[in-house]
C-alpha positions as CSV (number, residue, x, y, z in Angstrom):
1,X,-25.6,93.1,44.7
2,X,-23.5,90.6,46.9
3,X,-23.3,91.6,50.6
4,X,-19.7,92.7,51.6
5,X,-18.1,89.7,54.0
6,X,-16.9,91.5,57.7
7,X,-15.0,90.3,60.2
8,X,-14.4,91.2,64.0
9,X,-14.0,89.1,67.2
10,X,-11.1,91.6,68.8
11,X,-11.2,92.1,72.6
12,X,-9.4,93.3,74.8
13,X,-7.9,91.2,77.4
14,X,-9.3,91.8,81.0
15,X,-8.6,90.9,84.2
16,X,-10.6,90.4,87.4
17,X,-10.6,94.0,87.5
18,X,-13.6,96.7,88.9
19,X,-14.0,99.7,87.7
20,X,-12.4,99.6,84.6
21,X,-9.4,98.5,86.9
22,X,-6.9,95.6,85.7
23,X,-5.7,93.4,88.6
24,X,-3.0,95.6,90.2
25,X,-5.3,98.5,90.6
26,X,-8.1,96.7,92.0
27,X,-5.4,95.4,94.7
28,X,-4.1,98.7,95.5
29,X,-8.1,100.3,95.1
30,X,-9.1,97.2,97.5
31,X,-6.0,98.0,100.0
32,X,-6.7,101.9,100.1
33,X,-10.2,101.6,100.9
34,X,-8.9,98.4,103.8
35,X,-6.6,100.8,105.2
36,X,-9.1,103.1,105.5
37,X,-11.8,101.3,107.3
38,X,-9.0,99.0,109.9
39,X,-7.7,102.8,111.0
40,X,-11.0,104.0,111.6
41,X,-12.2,100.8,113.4
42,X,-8.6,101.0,115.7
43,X,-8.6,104.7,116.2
44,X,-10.2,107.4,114.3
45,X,-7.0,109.4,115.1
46,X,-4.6,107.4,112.9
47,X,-6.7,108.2,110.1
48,X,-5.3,112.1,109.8
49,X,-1.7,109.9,109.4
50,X,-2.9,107.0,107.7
51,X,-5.6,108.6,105.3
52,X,-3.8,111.0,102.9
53,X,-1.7,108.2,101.8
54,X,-4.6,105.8,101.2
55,X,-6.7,108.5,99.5
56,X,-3.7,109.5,97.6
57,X,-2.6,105.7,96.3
58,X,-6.3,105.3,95.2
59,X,-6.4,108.8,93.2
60,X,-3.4,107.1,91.3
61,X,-4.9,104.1,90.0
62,X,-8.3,105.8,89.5
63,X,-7.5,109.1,87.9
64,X,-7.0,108.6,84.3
65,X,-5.3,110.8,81.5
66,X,-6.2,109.5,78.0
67,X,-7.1,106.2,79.3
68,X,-3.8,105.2,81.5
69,X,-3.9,105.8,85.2
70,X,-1.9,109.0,86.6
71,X,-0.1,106.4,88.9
72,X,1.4,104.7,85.7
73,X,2.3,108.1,84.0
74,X,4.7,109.1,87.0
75,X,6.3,105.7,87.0
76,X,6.7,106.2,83.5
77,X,8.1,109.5,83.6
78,X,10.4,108.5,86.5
79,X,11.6,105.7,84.8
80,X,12.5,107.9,81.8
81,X,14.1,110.6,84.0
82,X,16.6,107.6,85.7
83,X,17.5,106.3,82.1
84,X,18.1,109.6,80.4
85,X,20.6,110.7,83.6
86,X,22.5,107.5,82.7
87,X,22.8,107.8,79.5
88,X,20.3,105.1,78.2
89,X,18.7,107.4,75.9
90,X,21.8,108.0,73.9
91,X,23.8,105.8,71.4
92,X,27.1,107.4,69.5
93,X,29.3,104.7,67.4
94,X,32.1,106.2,64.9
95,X,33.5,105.4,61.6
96,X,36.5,103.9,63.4
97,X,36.3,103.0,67.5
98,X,38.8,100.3,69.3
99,X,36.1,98.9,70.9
100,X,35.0,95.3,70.3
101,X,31.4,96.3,71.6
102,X,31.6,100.0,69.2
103,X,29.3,98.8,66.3
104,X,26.0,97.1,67.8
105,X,23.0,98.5,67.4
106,X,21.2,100.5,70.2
107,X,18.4,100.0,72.0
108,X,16.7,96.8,72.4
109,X,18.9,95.2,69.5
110,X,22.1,95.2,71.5
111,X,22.3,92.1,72.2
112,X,21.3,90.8,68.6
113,X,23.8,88.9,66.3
114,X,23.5,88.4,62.7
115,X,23.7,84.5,61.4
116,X,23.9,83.2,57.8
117,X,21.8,79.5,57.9
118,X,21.8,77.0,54.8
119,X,18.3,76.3,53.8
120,X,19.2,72.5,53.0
121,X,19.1,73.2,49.4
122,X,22.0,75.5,48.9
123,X,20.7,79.0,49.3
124,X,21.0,80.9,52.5
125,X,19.3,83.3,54.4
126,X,19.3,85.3,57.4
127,X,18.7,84.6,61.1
128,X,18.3,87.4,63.9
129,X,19.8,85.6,67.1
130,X,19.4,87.7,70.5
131,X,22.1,86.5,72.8
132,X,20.4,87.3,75.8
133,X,16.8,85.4,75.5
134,X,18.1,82.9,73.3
135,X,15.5,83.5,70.6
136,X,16.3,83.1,66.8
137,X,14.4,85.2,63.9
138,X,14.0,84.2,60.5
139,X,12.0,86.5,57.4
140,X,10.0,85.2,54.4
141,X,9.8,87.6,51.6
142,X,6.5,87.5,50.8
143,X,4.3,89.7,47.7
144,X,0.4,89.8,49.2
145,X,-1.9,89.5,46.0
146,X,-4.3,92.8,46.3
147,X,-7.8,92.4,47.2
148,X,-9.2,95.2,45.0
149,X,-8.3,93.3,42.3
150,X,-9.4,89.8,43.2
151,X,-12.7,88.6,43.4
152,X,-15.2,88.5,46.7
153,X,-14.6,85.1,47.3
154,X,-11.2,84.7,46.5
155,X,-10.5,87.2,49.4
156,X,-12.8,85.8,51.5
157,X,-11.1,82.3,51.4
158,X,-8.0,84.0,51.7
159,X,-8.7,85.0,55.1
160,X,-9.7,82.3,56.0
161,X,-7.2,80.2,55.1
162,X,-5.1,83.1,57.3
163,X,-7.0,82.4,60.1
164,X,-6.6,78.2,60.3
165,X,-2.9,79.6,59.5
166,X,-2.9,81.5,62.8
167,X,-4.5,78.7,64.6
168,X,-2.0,76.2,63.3
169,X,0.4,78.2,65.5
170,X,-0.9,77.4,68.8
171,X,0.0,73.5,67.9
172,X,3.3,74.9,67.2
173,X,5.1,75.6,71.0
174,X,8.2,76.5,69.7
175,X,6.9,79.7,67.5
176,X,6.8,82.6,70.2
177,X,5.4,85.1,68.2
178,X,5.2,85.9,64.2
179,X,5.4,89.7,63.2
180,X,3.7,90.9,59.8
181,X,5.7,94.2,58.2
182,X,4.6,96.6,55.2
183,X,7.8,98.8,54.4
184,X,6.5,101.3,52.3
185,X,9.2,104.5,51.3
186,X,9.1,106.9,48.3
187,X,11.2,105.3,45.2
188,X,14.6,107.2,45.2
189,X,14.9,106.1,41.5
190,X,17.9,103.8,42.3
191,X,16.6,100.3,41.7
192,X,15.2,102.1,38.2
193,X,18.1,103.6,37.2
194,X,20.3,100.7,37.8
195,X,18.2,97.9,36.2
196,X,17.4,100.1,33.2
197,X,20.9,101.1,32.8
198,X,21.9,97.4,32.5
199,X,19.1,96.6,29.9
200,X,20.1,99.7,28.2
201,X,21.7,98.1,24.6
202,X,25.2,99.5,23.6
203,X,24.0,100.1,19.9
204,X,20.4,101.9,21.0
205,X,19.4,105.2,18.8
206,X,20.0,108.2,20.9
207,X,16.5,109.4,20.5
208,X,15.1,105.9,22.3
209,X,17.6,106.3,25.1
210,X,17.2,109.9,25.9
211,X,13.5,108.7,26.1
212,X,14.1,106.0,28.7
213,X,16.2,108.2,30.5
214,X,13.6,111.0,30.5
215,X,10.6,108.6,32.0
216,X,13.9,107.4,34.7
217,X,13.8,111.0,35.9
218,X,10.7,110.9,35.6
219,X,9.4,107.6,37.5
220,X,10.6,108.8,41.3
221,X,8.1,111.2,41.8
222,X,5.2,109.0,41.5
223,X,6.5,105.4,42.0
224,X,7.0,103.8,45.5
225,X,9.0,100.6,46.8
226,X,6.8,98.4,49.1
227,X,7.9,95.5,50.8
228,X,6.2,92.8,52.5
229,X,8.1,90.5,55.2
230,X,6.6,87.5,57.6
231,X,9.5,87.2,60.5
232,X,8.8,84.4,62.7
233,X,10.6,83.9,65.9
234,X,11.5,80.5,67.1
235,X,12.6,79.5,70.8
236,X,14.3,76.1,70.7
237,X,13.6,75.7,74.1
238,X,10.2,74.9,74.0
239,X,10.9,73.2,70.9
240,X,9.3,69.0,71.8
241,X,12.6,67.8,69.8
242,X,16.5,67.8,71.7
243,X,17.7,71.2,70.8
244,X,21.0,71.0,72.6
245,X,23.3,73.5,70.3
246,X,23.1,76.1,67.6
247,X,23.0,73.9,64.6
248,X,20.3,71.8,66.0
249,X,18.4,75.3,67.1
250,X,18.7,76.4,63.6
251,X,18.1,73.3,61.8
252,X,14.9,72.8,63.4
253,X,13.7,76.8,62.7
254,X,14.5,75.4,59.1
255,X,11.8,72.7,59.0
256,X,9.3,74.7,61.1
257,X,9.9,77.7,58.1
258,X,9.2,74.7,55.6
259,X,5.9,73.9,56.9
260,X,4.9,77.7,57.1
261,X,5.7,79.0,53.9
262,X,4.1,76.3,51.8
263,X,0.9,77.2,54.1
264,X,1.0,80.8,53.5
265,X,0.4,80.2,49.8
266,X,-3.4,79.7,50.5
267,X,-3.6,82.9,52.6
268,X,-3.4,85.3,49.0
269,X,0.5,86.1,49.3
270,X,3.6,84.5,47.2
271,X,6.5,83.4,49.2
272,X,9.4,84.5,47.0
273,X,12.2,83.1,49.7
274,X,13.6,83.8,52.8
275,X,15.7,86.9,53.4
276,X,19.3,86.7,53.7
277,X,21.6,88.2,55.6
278,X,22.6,91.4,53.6
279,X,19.1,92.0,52.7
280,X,18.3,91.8,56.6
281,X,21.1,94.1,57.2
282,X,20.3,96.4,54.1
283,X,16.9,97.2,55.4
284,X,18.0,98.0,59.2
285,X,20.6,100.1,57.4
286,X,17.8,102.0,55.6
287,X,15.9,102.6,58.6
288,X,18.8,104.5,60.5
289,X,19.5,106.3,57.8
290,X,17.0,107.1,55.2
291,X,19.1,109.3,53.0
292,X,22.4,106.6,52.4
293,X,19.0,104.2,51.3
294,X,20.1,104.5,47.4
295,X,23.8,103.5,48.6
296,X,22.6,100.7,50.7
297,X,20.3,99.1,47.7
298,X,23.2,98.8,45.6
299,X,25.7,97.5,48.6
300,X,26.6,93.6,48.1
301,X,28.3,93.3,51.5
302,X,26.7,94.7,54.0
303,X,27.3,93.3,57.8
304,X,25.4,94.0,61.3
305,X,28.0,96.3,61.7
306,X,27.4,98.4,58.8
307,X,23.4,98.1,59.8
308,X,23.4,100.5,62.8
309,X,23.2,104.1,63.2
310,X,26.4,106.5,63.9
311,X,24.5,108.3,66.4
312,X,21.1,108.0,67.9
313,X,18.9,109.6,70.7
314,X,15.5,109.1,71.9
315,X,13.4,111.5,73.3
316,X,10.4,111.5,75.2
317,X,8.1,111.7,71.8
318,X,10.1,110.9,68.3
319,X,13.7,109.1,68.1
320,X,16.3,110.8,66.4
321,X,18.7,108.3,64.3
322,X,21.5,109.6,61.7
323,X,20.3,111.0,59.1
324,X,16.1,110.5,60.0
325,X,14.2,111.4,62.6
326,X,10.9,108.5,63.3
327,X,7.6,108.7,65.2
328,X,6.3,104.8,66.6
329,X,2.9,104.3,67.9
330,X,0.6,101.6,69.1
331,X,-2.4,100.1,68.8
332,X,-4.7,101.0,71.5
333,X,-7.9,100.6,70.1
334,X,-9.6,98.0,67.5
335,X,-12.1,98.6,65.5
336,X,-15.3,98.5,67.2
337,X,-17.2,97.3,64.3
338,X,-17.0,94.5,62.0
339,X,-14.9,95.6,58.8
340,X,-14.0,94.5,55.8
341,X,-10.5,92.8,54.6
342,X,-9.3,95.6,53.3
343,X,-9.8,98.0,56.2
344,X,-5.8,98.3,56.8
345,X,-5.7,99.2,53.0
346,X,-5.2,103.4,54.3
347,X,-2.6,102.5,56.6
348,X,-0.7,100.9,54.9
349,X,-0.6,102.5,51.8
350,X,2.1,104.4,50.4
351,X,2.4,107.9,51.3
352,X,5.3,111.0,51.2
353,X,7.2,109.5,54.1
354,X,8.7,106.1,54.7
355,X,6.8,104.1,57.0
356,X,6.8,100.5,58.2
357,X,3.5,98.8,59.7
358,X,3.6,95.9,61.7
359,X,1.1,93.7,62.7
360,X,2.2,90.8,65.7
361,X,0.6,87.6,66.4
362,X,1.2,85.8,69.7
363,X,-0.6,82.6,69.6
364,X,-1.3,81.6,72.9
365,X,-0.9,77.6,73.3
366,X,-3.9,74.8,72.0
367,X,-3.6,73.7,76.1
368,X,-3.2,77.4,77.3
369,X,-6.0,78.9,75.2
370,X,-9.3,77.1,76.8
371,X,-7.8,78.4,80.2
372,X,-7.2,82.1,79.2
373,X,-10.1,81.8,77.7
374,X,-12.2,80.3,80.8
375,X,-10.3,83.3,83.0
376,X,-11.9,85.8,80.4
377,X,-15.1,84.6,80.9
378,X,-15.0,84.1,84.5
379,X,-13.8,87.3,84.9
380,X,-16.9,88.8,83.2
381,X,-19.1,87.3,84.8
382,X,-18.0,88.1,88.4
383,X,-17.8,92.3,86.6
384,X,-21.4,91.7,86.2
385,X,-22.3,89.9,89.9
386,X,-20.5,92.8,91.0
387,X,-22.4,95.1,88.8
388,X,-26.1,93.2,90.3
389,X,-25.0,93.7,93.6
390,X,-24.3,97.5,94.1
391,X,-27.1,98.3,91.4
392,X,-25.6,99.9,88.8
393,X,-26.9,99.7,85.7
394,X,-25.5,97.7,82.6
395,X,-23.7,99.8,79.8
396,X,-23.5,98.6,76.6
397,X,-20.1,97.7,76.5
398,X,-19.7,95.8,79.5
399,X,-22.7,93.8,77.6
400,X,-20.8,93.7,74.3
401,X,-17.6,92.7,76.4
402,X,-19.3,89.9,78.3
403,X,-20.9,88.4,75.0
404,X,-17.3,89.3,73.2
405,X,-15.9,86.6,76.1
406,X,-18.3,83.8,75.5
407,X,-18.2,83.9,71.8
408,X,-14.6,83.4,71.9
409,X,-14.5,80.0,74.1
410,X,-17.0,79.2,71.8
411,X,-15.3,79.4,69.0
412,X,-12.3,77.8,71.0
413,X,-14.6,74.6,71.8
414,X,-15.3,74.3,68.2
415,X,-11.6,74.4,67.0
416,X,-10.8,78.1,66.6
417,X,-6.8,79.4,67.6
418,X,-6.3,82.5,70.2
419,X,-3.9,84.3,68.8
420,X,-2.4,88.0,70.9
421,X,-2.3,91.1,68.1
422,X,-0.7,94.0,68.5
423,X,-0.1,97.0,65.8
424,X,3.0,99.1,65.6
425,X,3.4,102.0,63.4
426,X,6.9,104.0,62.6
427,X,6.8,106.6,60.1
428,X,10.1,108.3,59.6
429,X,11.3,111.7,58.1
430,X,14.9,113.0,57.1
431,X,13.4,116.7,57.6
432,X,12.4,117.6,61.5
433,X,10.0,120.2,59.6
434,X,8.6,117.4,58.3
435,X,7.8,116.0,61.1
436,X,4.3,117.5,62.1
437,X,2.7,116.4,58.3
438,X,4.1,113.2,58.7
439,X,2.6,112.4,62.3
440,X,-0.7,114.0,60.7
441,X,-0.8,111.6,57.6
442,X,-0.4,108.9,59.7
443,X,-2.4,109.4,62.2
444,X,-5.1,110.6,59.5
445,X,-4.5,107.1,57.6
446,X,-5.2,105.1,61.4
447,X,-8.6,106.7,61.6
448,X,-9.1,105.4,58.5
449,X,-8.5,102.1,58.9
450,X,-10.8,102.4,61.7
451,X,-8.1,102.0,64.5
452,X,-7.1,104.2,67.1
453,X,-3.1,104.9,67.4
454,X,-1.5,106.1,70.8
455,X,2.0,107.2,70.4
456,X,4.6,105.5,72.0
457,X,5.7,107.8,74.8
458,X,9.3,107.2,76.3
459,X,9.4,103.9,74.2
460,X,10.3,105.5,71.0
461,X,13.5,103.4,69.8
462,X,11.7,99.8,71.2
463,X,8.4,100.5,68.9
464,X,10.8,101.8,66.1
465,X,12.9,98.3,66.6
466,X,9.3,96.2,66.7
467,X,8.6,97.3,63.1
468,X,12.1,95.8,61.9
469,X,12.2,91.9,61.3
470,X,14.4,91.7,64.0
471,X,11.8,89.8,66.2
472,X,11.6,92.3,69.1
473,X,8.2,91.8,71.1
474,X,7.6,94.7,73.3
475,X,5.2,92.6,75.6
476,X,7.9,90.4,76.6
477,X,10.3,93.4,77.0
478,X,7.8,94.7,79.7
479,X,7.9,91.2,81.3
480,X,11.9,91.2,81.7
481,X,11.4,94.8,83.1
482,X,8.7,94.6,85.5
């Protein structure tokens, strides 16, 4: 019997944090407990004024409820409670509006434009261009071959050949990030219906064509449409070329997508072209409104304009959108184990609800990489100085954690990429009574895959526009924010 092939290597980044702290809330930890000991030393008195504070800025950072500090929970809820009494929680649009700002998209994808590019060879496609950061999106349509039907080896080299992909990325400056999605949705029977119906011969006997349109009716309840898109994002700033305009910018996104795709055919998936600009705005459309999907399949014309919801709301745990009502989490924890290449197989299978699973890649920099990397270890090692010194005894994950670090620069000595990931998960529902078995199947599904989901609280419409190819990176949304 031939041993199964595993993979692992995921860590979470860490900073020169104690306790289980990350930087900021060592700082504030370190500058409760100094405030402590300079009032005592001055005057023991001032510590009745200056004490509750201290003690109380401490309990923030070191009180936890599932895992993130109480301190972060009431800026995050305060944060929430400004936006929603302005209105930021809210989108309405109409059918007709004189408003030369009524149709964009809400949330996050405001400030997106849709562009039609020329390949070079006469076919088009699609580019996502956000006005404000300057950063263009492009999609490849991809089909991934499976891996239950393959053989051992074949999937093996398959990933790797995925991983010297991802590695070729950080020799790439002007790639930001590249964002993996599985669209899976039940098959409303249109795309059936319609090709059938066009294959369908004038002069068939009647007893053949009321068969075909028996197994028609019949198909929907069991088939499913699944779609597979690679969206890279492209800043033309960093690009080592002169970039100067948007025909340069875009030109240059052209090549890079050249080199890419012919690369992904070694990683097990087919390229079958780039997505254009309906089909880019025909699956936003069917995201904000499940129900009009069957009418948006068959639409020619579609614009960004036609893509966005009527009305949309986010609350505090789901995001409410026309004629669906979605659920977004996060990763929060990988596998601890090494698994197998199949071990997202659950999660993205497809089930009774649409869903759309994205995996993003941020590869950090060939130059950048050996220094994160050197941080990582550093920072490691002075946890376990720190650990030596007050006598506390190791735990098996701080070991696993330090030997996690210095396996990585390792591997970076030798060659190896760092690559960011990050998981997103939306599942939507066009029933709220749905709602509940959907956030159960999905959940159930994460487990597993051996992954550990938190749900996106007050960020439901930015994780629902990460699982778009629209090349929205929640990361560096934080960044602009903080």
């Amino acid at each position: 019997m031939t041993e199964v092939r595993t993979y692992g290597g995921w860590r979470r980044r860490r900073g020169l944090g104690l306790l289980g702290l990350g930087t900021t809330g060592t700082l504030i930890l370190l500058g409760a407990v100094a405030t402590l000991i300079l009032t005592v030393s001055i005057d023991p008195r001032i510590t009745l004024y200056a004490g509750p504070p201290a003690i109380l800025a401490g309990a923030l950072v070191l009180l936890r409820v599932g895992g993130t500090p109480v301190g972060h929970l009431i800026l995050r809820q305060i944060r929430w409670s400004y936006g929603k009494a302005r209105g930021h929680t809210t989108y309405q649009s109409g059918a007709i509006v004189a408003h030369p700002r009524a149709f964009r998209l809400p949330g996050v994808l405001a400030t997106t434009q849709l562009l039609s590019a020329d390949d070079g060879f006469g076919q088009h496609y699609g580019v996502v261009w956000d006005r404000r950061t300057g950063l263009f999106t492009a999609t490849l349509k991809v089909v991934p071959a499976s891996t239950w039907l393959a053989e051992r080896s074949d999937a093996d080299t398959w990933v790797a050949n995925w991983g010297g992909w991802l590695a070729s990325l950080g020799h790439l400056p002007a790639v930001r990030w590249v964002t993996v999605t599985i669209y899976t949705a039940p098959e409303s029977g249109s795309t059936l219906s319609d090709t059938v119906g066009q294959a369908l011969s004038p002069g068939a006997p009647a007893a053949a064509v009321r068969l075909i349109e028996q197994l028609v009716e019949t198909a929907p309840r069991t088939a499913a449409d699944v779609n597979t898109y690679v969206s890279v994002t492209f800043d033309p700033t960093r690009s080592p070329t002169s970039v100067n305009d948007l025909t340069s910018a875009i030109g240059e996104l052209s090549r890079t997508l050249d080199g890419l795709a012919s690369a992904l055919g070694a990683c097990g998936v087919t390229v079958t072209g780039r997505a254009t600009a309906t089909e880019l705005a025909r699956v936003i459309r069917c995201a904000f409104d499940p129900a009009a999907r069957a009418d948006a399949v068959r639409a020619e014309d579609l614009t960004w304009a036609d893509a966005g919801p009527i009305g949309a709301e986010e609350h505090m745990d789901h995001y409410r959108h026309d004629s669906g009502v979605s659920v977004s989490w996060a990763w929060h924890e990988p596998p601890r184990q090494n698994v197998p290449a199949d071990v997202l197989s659950r999660l993205v299978a497809p089930g009774p609800f649409p869903k759309r699973v994205s995996v993003q890649y941020r590869p950090l920099p060939a130059a950048e990489a050996t220094r994160v990397l050197e941080d990582e270890v550093n920072a490691a090692a002075f946890r376990e100085h720190y650990r030596r010194r007050t006598g506390r005894d190791e735990t098996a994950r701080d070991a696993f954690d330090q030997a996690r670090a210095r396996q990585a620069a390792a591997e970076e000595a030798t060659g190896a990429g760092v690559t960011l990931v990050t998981l997103y998960v939306t599942t939507t529902v066009t029933n709220l009574g749905d709602l509940p078995r959907a956030v159960s199947a999905t959940e159930a599904a994460a487990e597993g895959s051996r992954i550990r989901l938190r749900r996106l609280w007050a960020g439901q419409s930015a994780g629902f526009a990460t699982t778009l190819p629209c090349g929205v990176c929640p990361a560096e949304l934080a960044r602009r924010s903080s």
